[in-house]
C-alpha positions in Angstrom: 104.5 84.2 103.6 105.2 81.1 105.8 102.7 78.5 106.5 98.8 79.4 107.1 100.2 83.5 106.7 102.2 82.8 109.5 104.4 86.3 109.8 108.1 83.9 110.3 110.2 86.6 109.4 110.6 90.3 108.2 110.6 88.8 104.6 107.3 88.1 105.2 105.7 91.4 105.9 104.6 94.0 103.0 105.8 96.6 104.5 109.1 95.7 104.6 108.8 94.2 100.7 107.3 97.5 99.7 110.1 99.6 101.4 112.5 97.2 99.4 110.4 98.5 96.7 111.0 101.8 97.3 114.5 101.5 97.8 114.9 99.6 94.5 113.1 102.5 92.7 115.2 105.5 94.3 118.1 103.5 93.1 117.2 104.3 89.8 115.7 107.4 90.2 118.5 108.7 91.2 121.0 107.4 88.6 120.6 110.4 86.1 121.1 113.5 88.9 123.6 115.9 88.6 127.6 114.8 89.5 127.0 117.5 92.1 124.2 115.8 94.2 126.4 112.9 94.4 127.1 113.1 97.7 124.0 115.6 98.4 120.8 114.7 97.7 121.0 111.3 95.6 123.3 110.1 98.8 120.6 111.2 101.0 117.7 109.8 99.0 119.1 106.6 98.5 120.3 106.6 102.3 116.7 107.2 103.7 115.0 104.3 101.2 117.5 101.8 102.6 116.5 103.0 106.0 112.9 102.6 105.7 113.5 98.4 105.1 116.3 98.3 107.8 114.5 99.8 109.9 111.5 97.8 109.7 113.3 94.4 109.8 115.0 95.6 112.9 112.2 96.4 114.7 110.6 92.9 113.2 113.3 91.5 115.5 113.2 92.9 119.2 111.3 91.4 121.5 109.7 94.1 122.8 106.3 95.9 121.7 107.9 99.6 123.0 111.5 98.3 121.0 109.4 97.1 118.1 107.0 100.5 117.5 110.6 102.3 118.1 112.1 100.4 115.2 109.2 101.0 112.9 108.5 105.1 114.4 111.8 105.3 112.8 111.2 103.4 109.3 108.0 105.8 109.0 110.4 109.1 109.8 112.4 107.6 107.0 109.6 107.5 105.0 108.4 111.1 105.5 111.6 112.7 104.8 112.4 110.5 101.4 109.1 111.9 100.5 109.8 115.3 101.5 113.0 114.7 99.2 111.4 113.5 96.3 109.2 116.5 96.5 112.3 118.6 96.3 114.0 116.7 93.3 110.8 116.7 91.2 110.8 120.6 92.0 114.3 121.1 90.8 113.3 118.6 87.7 115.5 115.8 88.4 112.8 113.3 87.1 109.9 113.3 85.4 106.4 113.9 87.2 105.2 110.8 86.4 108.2 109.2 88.6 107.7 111.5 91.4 103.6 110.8 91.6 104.8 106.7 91.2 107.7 107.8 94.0 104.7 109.2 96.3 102.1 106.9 95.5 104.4 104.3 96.7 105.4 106.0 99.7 101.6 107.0 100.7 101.2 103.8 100.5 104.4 102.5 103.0 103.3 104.9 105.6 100.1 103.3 105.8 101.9 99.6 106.1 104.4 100.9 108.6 101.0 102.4 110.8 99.5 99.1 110.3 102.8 96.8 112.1 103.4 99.9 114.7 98.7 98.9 115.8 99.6 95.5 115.2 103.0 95.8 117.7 101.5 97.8 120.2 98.5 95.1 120.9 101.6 92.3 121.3 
């Protein structure tokens, strides 16, 4: 954080370090799927956790509160979908349980950063 936890830029808020996070973990995840998800659901997964951070430092960067809470409404529909995905890969046993629970865990836990800058952009 900058000085005195002063927010300075996106780099600076945990959501947007634990959506990097996130992205960092699908990443590998995803490496041992099937050749045929390729372009299916790895390129999908992948797709929505780079989303999720992009999203958030967008929104990080308008100057309005109604651009702002747009920006991050569509990191945390990002976020809900890549865990409706890793749902579906740990269904068709593309990883091990233990990765999708850490997979969820972490995403559980992004939802509830991206609610937290969406309260703190709306009183801005």
């Amino acid at each position: 954080m900058g000085t005195k936890g002063t927010i300075k830029s996106f780099r600076d808020l945990i959501a947007w370090q634990k959506a990097i996070s996130i992205a960092l973990r699908i990443y590998e995840a995803t490496k041992p799927f099937p050749k045929e998800e390729q372009f299916g659901l790895t390129s999908q997964m992948r797709r929505l956790a780079v989303s999720i951070s992009s999203n958030i430092a967008e929104g990080f960067g308008r100057q309005t509160a109604a651009d702002k809470v747009r920006f991050y409404t569509m990191a945390l529909g990002s976020n809900n979908e890549l865990q409706s995905q890793v749902s579906v890969a740990a269904g068709l046993h593309f990883f091990p349980e233990d990765t999708a629970a850490a997979l969820d865990l972490l995403l559980e836990e992004s939802r509830d950063l991206i609610h937290g800058i969406m309260r703190s952009a709306s009183s801005y």
